[in-house]
GUTOR-682108 format. One line per 3 residues: for each residue x, y, z of N, C-alpha, C. Coordinates in Angstrom, 2 decimals. Example, Ala and Ser with C-alpha at 12.3 -4.5 7.8 and 13.67 -1.06 7.14 Angstrom:
BEGIN
13.19:-5.69:7.80:12.30:-4.50:7.80:13.20:-3.30:7.80; 12.85:-2.25:7.08:13.67:-1.06:7.14:12.90:0.03:7.87 .
//
This chain:
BEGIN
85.10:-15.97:-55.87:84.17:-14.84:-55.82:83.40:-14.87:-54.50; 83.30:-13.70:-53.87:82.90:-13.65:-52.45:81.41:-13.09:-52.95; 80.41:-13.56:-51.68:79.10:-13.22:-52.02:78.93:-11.65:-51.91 .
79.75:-10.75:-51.54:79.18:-9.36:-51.91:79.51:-9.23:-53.62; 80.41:-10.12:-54.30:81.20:-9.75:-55.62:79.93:-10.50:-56.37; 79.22:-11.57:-55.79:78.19:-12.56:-56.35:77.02:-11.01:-56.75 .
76.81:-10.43:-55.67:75.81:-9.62:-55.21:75.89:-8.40:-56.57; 77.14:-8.20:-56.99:77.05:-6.86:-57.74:77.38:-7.51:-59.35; 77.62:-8.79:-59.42:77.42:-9.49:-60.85:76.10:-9.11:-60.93 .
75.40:-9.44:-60.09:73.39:-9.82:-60.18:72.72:-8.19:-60.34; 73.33:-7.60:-59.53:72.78:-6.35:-59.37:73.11:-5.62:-60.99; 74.30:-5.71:-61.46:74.22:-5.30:-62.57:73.48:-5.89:-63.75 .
72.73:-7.12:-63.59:71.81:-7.51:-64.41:70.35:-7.19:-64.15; 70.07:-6.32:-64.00:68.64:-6.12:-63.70:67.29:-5.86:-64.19; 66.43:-5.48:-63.81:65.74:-5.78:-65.04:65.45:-4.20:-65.71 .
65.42:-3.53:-66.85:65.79:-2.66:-67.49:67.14:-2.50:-67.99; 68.35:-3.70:-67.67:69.34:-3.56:-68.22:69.28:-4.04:-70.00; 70.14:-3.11:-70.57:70.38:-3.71:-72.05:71.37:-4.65:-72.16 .
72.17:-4.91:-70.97:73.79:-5.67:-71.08:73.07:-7.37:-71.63; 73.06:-8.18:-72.39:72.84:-9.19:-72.60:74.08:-10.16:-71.62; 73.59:-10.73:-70.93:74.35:-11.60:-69.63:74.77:-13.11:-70.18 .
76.41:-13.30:-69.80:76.55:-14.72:-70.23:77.43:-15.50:-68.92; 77.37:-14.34:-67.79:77.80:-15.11:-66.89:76.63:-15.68:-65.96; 76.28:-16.32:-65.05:75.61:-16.72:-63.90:76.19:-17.68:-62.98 .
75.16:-17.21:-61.78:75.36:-17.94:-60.64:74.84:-18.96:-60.11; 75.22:-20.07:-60.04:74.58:-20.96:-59.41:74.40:-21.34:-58.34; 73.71:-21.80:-57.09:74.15:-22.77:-55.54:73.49:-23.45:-56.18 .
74.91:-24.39:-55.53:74.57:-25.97:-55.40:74.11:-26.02:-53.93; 72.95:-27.13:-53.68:72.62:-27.17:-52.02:72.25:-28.87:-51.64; 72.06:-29.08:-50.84:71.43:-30.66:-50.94:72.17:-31.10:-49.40 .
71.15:-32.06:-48.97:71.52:-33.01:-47.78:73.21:-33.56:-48.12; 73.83:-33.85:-46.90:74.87:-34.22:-46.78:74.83:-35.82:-47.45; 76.30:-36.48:-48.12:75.88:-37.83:-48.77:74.79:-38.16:-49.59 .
75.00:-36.97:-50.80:73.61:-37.37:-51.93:74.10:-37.27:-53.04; 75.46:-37.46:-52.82:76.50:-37.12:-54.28:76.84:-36.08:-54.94; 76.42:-34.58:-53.99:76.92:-33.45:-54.14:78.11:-33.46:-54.73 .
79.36:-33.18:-54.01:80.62:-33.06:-54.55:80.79:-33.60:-55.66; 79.94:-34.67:-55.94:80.33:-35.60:-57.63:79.99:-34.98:-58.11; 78.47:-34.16:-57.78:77.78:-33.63:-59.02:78.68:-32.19:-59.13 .
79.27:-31.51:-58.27:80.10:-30.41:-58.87:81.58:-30.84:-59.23; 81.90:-31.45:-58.93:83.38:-31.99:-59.48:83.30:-32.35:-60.65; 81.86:-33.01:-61.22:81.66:-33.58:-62.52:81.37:-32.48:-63.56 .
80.73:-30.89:-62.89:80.55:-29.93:-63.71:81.90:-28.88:-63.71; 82.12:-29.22:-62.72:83.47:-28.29:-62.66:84.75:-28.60:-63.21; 84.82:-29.87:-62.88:86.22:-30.36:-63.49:87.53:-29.75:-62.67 .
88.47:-29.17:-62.98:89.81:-29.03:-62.66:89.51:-27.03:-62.02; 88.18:-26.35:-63.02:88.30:-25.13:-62.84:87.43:-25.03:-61.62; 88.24:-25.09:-60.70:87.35:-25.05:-58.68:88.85:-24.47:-57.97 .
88.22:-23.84:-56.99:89.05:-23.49:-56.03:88.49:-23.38:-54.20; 88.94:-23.37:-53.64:88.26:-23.56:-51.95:88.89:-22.48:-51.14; 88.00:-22.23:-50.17:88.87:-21.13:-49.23:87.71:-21.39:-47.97 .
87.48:-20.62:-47.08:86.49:-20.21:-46.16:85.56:-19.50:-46.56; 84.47:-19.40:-46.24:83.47:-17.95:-45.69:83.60:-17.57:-45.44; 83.52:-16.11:-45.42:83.82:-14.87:-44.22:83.15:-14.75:-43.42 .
84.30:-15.07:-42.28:83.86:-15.02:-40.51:83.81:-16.39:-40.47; 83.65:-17.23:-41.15:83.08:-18.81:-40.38:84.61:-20.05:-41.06; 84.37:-20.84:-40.16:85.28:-22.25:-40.28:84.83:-22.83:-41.13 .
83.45:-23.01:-42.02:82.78:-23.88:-42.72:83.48:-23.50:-44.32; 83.85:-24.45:-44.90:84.81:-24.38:-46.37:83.85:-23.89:-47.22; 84.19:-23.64:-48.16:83.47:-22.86:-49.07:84.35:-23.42:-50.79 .
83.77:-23.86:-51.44:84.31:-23.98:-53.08:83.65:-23.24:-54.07; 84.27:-23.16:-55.00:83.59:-22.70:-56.49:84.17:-23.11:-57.18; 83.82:-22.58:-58.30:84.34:-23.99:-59.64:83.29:-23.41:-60.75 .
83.77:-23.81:-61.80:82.93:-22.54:-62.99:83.03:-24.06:-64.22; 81.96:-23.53:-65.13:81.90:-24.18:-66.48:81.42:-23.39:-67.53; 81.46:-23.99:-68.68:80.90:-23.54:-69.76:80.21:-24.01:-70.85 .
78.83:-23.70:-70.78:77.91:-24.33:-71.69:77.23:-23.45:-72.91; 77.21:-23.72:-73.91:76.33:-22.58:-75.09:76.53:-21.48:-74.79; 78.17:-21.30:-74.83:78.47:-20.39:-74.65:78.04:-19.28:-73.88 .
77.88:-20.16:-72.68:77.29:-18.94:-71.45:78.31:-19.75:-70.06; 78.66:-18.62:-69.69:79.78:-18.83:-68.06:79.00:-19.26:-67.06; 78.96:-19.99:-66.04:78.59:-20.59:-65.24:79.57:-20.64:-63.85 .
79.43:-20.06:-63.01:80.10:-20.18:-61.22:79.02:-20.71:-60.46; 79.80:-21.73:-60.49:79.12:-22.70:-59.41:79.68:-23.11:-57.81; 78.75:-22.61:-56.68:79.20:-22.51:-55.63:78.63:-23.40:-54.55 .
79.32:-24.12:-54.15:78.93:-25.45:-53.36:78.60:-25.01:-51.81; 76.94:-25.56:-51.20:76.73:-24.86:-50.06:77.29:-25.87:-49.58; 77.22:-25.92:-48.11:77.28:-26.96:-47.10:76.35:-27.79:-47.27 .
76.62:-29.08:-47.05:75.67:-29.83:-46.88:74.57:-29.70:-45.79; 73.15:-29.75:-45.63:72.42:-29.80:-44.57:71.19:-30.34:-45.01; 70.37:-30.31:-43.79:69.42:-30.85:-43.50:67.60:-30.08:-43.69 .
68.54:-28.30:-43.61:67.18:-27.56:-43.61:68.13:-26.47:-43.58; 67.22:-25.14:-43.49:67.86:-24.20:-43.63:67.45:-23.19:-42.40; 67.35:-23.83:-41.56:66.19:-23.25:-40.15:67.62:-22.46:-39.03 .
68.73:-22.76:-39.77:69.95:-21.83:-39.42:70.18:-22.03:-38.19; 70.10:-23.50:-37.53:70.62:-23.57:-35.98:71.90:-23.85:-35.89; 72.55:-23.88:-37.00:74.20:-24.46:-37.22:74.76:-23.38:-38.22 .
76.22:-23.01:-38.35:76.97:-22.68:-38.92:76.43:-22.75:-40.53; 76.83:-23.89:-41.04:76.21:-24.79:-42.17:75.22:-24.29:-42.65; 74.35:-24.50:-41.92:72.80:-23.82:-42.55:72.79:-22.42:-42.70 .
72.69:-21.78:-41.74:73.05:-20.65:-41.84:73.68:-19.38:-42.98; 75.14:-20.58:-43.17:75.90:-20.42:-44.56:74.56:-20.23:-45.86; 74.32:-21.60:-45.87:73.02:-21.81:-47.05:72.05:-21.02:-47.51 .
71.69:-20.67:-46.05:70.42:-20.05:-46.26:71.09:-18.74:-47.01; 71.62:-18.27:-45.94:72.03:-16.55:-46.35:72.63:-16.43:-47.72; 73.73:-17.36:-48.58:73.92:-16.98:-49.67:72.62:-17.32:-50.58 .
71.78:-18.06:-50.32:70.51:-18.44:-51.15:69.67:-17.52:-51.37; 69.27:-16.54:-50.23:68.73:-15.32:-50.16:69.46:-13.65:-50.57; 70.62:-13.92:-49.47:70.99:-12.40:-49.92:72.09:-11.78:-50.58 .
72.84:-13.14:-51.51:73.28:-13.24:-52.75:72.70:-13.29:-54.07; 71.35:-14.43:-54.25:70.77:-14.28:-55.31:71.36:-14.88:-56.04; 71.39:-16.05:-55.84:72.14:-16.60:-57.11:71.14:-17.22:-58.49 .
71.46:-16.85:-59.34:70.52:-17.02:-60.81:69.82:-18.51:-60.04; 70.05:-19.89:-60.30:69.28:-20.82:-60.05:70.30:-21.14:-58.58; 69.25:-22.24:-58.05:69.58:-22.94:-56.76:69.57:-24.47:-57.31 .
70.48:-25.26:-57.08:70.60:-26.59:-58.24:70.39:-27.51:-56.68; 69.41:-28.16:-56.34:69.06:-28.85:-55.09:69.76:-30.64:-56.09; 70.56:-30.67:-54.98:71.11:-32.98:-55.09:70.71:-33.09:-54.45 .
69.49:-34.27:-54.66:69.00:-35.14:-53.96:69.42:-36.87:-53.84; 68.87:-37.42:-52.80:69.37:-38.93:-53.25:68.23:-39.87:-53.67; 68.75:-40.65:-54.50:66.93:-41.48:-55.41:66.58:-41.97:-54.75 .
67.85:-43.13:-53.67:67.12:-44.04:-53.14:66.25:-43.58:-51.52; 66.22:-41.87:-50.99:65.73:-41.70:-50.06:65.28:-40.38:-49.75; 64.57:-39.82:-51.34:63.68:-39.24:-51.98:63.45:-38.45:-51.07 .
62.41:-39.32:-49.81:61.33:-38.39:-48.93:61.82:-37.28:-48.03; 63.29:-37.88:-47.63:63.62:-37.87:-46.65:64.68:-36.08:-46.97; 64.96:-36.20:-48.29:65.58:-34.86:-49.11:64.41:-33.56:-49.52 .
62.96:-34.03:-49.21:62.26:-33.18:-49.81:62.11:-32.10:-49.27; 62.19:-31.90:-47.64:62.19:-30.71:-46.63:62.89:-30.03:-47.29; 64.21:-29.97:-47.37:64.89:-29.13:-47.57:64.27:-28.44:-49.35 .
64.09:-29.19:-50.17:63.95:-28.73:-51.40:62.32:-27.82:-50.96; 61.38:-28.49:-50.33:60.57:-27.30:-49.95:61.00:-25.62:-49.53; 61.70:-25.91:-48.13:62.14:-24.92:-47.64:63.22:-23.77:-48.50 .
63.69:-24.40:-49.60:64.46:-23.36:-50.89:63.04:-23.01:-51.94; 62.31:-23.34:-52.04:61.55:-23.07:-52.45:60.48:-21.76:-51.88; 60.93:-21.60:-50.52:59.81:-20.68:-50.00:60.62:-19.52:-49.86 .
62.22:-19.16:-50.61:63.10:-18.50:-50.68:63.20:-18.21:-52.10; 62.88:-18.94:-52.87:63.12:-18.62:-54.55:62.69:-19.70:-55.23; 62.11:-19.36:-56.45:61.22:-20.02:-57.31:62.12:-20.64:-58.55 .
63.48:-19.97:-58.57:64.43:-20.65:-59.47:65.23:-21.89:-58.90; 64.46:-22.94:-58.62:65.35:-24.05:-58.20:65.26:-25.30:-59.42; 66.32:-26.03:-59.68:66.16:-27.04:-60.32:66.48:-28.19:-59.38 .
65.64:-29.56:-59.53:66.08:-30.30:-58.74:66.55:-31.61:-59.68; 68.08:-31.83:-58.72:68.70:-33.16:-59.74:68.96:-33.91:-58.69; 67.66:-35.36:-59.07:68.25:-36.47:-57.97:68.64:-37.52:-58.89 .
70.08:-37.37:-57.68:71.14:-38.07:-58.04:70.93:-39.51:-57.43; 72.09:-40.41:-58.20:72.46:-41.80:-57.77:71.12:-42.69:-58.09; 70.89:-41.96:-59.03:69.50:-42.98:-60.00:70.22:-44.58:-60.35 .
71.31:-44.72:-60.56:71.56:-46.02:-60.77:71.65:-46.68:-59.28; 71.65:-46.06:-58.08:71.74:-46.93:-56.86:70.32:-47.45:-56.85; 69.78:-46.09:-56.59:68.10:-47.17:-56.89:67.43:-48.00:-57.70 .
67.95:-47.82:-59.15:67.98:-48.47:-59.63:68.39:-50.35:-59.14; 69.39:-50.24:-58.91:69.77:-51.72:-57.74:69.06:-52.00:-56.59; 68.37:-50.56:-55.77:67.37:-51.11:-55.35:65.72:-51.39:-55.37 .
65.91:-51.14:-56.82:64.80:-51.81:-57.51:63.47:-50.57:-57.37; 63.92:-49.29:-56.75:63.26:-48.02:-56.35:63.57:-47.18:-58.04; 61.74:-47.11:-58.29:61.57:-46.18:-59.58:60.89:-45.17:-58.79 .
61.91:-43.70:-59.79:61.66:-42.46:-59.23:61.18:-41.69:-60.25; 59.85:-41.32:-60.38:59.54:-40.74:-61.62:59.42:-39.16:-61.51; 60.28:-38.91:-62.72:61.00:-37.43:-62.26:60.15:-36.82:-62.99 .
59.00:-37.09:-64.22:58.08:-36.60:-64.85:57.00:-35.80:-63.63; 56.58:-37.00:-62.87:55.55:-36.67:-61.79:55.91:-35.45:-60.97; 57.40:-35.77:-60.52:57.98:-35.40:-59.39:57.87:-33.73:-59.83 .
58.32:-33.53:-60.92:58.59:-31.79:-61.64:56.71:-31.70:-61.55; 55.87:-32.28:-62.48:54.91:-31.72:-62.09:54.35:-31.72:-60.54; 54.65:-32.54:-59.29:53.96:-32.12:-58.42:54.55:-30.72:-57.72 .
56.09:-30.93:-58.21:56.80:-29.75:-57.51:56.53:-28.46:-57.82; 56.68:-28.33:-59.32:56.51:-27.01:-60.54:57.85:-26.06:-60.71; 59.06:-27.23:-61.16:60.45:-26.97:-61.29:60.85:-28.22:-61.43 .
62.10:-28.00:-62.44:62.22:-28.86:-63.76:63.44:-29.88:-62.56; 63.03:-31.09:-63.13:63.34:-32.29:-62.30:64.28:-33.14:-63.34; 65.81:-33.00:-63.08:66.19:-34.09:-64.19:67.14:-35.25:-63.02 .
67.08:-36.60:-63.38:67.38:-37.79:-62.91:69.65:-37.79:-63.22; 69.93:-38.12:-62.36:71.44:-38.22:-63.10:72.21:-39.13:-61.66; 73.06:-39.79:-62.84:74.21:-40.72:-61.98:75.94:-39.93:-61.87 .
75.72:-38.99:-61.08:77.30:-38.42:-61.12:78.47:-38.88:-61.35; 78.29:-40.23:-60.25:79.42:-41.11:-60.95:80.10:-41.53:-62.38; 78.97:-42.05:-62.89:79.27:-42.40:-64.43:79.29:-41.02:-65.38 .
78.55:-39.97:-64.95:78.29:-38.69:-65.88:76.68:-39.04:-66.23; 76.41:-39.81:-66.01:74.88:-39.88:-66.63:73.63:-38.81:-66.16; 73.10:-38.18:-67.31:72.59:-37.09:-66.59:72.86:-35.63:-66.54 .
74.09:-35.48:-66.89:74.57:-34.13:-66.49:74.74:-33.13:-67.77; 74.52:-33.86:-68.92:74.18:-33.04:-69.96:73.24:-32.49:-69.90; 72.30:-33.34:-69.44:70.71:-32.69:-69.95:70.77:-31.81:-68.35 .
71.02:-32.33:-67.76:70.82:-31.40:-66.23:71.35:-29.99:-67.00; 72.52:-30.08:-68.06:73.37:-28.22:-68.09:72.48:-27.48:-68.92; 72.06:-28.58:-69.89:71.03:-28.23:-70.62:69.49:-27.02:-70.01 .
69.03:-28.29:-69.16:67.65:-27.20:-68.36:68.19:-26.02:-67.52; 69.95:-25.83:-66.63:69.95:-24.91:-66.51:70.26:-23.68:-67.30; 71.00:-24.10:-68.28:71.00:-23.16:-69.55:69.29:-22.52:-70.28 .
68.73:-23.64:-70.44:66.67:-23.07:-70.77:66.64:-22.03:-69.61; 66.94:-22.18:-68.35:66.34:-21.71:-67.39:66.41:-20.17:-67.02; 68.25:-20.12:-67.36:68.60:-18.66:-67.33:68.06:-17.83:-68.88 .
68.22:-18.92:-69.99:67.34:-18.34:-71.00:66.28:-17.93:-71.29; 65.65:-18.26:-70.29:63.68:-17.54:-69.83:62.90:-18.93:-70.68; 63.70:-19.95:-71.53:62.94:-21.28:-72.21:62.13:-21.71:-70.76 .
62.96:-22.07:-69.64:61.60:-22.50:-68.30:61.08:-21.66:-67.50; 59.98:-21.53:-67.05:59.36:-20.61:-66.31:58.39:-21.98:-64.86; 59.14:-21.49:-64.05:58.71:-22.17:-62.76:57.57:-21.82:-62.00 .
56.52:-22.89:-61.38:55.35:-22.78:-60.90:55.65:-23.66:-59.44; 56.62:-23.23:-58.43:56.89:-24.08:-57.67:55.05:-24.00:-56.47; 55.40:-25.47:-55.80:54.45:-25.62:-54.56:55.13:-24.95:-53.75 .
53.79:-24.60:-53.18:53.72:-23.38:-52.25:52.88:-24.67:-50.88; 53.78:-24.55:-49.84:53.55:-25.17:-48.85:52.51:-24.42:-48.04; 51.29:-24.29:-47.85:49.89:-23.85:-47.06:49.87:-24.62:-46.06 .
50.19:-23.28:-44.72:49.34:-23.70:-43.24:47.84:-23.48:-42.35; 48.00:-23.75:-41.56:46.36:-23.32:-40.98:46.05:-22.26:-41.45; 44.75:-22.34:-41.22:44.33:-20.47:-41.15:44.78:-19.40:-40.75 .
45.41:-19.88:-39.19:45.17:-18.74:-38.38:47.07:-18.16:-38.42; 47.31:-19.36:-39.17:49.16:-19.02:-39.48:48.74:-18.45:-40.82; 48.40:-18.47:-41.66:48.31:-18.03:-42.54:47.48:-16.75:-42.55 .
47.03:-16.63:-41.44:46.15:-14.80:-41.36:47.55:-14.60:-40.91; 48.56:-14.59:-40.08:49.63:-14.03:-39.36:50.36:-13.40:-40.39; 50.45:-14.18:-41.72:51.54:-14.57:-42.29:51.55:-13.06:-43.06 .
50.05:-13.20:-43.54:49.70:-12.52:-44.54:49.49:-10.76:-43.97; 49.06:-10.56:-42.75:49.04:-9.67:-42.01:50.87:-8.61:-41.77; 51.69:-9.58:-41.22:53.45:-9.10:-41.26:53.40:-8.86:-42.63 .
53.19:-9.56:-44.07:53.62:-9.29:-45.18:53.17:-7.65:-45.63; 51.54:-7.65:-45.27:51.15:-6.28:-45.71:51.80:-5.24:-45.28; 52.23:-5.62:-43.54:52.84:-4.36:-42.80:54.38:-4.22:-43.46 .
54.84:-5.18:-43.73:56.04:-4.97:-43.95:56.66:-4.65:-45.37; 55.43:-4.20:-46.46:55.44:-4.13:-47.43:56.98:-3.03:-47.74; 56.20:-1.88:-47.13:57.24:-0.92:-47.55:59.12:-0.58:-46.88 .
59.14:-1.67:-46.11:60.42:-1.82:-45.42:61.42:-3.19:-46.03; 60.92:-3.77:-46.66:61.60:-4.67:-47.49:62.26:-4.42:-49.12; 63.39:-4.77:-49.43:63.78:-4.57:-50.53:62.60:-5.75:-51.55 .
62.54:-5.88:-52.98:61.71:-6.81:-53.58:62.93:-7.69:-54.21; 64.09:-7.95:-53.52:64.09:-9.65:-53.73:64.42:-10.18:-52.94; 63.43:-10.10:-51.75:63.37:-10.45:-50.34:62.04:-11.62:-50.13 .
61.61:-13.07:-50.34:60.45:-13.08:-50.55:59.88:-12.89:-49.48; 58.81:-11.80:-48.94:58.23:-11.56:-47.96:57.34:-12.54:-47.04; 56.53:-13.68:-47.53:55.95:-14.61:-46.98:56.96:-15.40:-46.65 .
58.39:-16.21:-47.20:59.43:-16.58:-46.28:59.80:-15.45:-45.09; 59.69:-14.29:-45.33:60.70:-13.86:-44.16:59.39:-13.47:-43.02; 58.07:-13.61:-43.47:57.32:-13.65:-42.39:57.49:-14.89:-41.06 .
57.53:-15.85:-42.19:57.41:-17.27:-41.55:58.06:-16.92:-40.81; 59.59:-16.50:-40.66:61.20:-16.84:-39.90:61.06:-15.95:-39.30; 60.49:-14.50:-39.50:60.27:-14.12:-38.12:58.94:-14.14:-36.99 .
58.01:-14.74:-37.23:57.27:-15.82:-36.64:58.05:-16.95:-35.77; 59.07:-17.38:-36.34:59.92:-18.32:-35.27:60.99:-17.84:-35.01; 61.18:-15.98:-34.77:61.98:-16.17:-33.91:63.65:-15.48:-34.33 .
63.53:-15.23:-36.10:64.81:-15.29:-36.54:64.61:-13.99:-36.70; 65.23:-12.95:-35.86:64.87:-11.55:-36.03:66.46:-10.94:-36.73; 67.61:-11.79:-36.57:68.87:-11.70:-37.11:68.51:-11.04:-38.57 .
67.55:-11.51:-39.26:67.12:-11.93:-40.99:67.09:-9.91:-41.05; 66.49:-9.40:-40.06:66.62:-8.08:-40.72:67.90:-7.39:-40.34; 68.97:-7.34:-39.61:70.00:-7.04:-40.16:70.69:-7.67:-41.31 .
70.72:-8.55:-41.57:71.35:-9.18:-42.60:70.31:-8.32:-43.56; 68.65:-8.23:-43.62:68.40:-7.33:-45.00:68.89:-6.02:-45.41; 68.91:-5.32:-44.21:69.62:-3.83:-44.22:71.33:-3.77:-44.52 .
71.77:-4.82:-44.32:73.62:-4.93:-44.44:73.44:-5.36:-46.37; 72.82:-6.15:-46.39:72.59:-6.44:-48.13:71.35:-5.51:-49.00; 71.06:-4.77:-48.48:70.60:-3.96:-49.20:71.18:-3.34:-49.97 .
71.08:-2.97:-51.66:71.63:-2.79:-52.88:71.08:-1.35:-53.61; 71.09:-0.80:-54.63:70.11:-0.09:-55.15:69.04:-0.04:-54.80; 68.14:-0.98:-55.55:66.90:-1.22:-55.28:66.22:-1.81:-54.09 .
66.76:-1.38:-53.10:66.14:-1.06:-52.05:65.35:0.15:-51.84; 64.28:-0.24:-51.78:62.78:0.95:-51.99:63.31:2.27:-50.82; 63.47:1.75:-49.72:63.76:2.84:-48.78:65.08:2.44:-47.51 .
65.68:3.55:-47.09:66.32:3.40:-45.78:65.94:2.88:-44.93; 64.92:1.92:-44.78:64.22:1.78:-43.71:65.42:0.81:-41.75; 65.15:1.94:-41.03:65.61:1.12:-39.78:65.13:0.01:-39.55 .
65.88:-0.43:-39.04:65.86:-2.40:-38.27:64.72:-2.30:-37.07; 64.31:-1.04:-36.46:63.47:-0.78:-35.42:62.58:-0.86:-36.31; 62.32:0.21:-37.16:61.24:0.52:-38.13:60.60:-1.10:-38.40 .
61.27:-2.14:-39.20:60.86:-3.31:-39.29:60.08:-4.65:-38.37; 61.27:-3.82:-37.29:60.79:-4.87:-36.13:59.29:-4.42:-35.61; 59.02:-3.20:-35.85:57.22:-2.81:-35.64:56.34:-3.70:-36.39 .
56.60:-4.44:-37.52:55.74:-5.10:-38.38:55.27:-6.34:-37.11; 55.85:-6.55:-36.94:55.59:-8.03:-36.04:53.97:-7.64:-34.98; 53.13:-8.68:-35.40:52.05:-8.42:-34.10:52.31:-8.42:-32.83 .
//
């Protein structure tokens, strides 16, 4: 399934629809070497297939499951580091994370080097509030004697945190479990919201007001202030090329680019 086909699964679920939904979408995302591929090979099993992205060299998989009787496509990003889109890779990430929409964003992390995975789980966070985070290879840390308390971790974050060893399978029930609550409306997410200075945060808030009426609403506007603050002015063609129905207005790419101070 190509992300415009991702785009019109979602679009036909919307909100005033009566269709009761049993398919969804997932990204998988996470730093490179955190046991990604285990953790989708372990949900996917045999039903995956691979091809490219369109336009890019960077591989692309999916792979589907089925839990309580609800369908699940699960689509494996690239591995990276951030989503600040200076590479191919990222780039990839970011854009299906945003202007696909996929029901949850399933962030692998690694136990034994926690800190070092959290950027990125911030930075999906300032893109969408449906993320679950599963750090993986709890039994490595375990050996290195590193306790990761995933109780704390969900409350400091405000998105549901489950612990799992891909390797063995440990974990991955209850992981299908919370994403199944999740698309069921059982979790409702209160993610951290990363706060800068003042005077970035008058900026921030200033582009958001102007740009109220030129944005579609599942665009989050305080991310796409930030990014174009540094620079990523690409982000509004890509909004106008993925613009769907509910896109409030026609608005031109000039028209937008006026928001900027």
């Amino acid at each position: 399934m190509h992300a415009r086909n991702c785009n019109t699964a979602l679009s036909q679920s919307g909100k005033g629809s009566s269709t009761v939904r049993d398919h969804f979408i997932i990204a998988l995302a996470g730093n490179p070497n955190v046991g990604k591929s285990t953790v989708f090979n372990r949900l996917t099993g045999m039903k995956q297939h691979t091809g490219n992205w369109p336009g890019k060299t960077v591989i692309k998989a999916e792979g589907a499951f089925y839990h309580r009787n609800r369908h699940y496509t699960l689509v494996d990003l690239p591995g990276t580091y951030s989503l600040h889109a200076s590479s191919a890779d990222e780039q990839v990430a970011r854009d299906f994370i945003c202007f696909s929409r996929p029901d949850i964003t399933l962030v692998v992390s690694d136990a034994t080097c926690l800190e070092r995975n959290l950027n990125l789980v911030l930075q999906i966070l300032e893109i969408t509030s449906q993320v679950v985070l599963c750090v993986n290879l709890m039994d490595e840390a375990k050996r290195k004697r590193i306790q990761v308390d995933t109780a704390r971790l969900a409350q400091e974050l405000g998105i549901p945190v489950v612990g799992t060893s891909a390797r063995s399978g440990q974990g991955l029930h209850r992981l299908k479990n919370v994403l199944d609550d999740m698309v069921g409306g059982k979790i409702v997410t209160d993610p951290r919201r990363v706060v800068y200075d003042q005077e970035l945060e008058s900026l921030v808030h200033q582009i958001e007001q102007r740009m109220g009426e030129y944005i579609p609403n599942w665009v989050n506007s305080r991310w796409l202030a930030l990014r174009l603050l540094e620079g990523e002015f690409s982000l509004l063609n890509h909004i106008t090329d993925n613009a769907l129905a509910d896109y409030p207005r026609g608005g031109l790419k000039e028209d937008m680019a006026l928001c900027l101070p």
